[in-house]
C-alpha positions in Angstrom: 0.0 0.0 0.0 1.5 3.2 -1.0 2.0 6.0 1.8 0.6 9.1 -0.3 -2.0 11.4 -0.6 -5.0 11.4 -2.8 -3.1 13.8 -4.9 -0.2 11.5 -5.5 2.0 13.4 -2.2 3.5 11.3 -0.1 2.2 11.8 3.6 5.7 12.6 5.1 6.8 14.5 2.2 8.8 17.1 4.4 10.8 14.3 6.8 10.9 11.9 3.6 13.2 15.0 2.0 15.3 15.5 4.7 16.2 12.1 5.3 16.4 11.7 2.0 19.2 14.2 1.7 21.1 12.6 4.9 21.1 8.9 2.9 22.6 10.4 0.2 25.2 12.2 2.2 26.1 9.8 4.3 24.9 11.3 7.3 21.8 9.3 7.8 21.5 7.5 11.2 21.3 3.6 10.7 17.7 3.7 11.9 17.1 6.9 9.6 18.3 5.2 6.7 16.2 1.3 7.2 13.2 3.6 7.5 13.8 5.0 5.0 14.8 2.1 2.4 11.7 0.3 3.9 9.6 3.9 3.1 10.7 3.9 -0.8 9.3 0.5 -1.3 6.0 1.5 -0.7 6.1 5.2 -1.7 6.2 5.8 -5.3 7.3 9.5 -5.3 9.6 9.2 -2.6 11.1 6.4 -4.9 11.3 8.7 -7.4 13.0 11.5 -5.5 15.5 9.2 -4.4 16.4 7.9 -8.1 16.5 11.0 -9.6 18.6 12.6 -6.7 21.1 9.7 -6.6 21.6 10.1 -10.4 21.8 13.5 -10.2 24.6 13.2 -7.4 26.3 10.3 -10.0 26.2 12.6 -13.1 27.8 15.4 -10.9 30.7 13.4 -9.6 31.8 12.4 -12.8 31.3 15.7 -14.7 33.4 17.5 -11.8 36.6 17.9 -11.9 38.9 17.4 -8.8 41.2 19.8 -8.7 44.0 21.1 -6.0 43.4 24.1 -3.8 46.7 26.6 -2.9 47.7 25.6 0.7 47.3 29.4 1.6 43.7 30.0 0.4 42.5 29.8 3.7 45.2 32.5 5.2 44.1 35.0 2.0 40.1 34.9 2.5 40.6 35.8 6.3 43.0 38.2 5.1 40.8 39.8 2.6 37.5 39.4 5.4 39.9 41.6 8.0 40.5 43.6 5.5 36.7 44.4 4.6 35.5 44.1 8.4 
């Protein structure tokens, strides 16, 4: 039985997104993420979500390029913040 609305929400639509965003970081609880990986199987649009955000995420990583920050960037933005405050 899927957990949504009659207008095809799902009924935890604002804790099903921020969960959703912790899974995907890596920041989701164990018991945060089982809930929700149990969830998606019965929720269609939180299925979605998750699909599209995950391949989102994967088309991202490999489109981005890694590349090597100066070891003093830090020391210049604090620099240039003094500077402005």
């Amino acid at each position: 039985m899927e957990k949504t609305d009659n207008q095809g929400c799902c009924s935890e639509h604002d804790r099903c997104l921020e969960i959703l965003q912790l899974v995907l970081d890596g920041e989701a609880s164990d018991t945060e993420k089982e809930y929700y990986m149990h969830h998606i199987e019965e929720c269609m649009p939180c299925y979605r979500n998750y699909n599209i955000e995950s391949e989102i995420r994967n088309i991202l990583r490999s489109k981005l390029e890694k590349k090597p920050v100066p070891t003093d960037l830090v020391t210049v933005i604090r620099s240039k913040v003094n500077e402005t405050a």
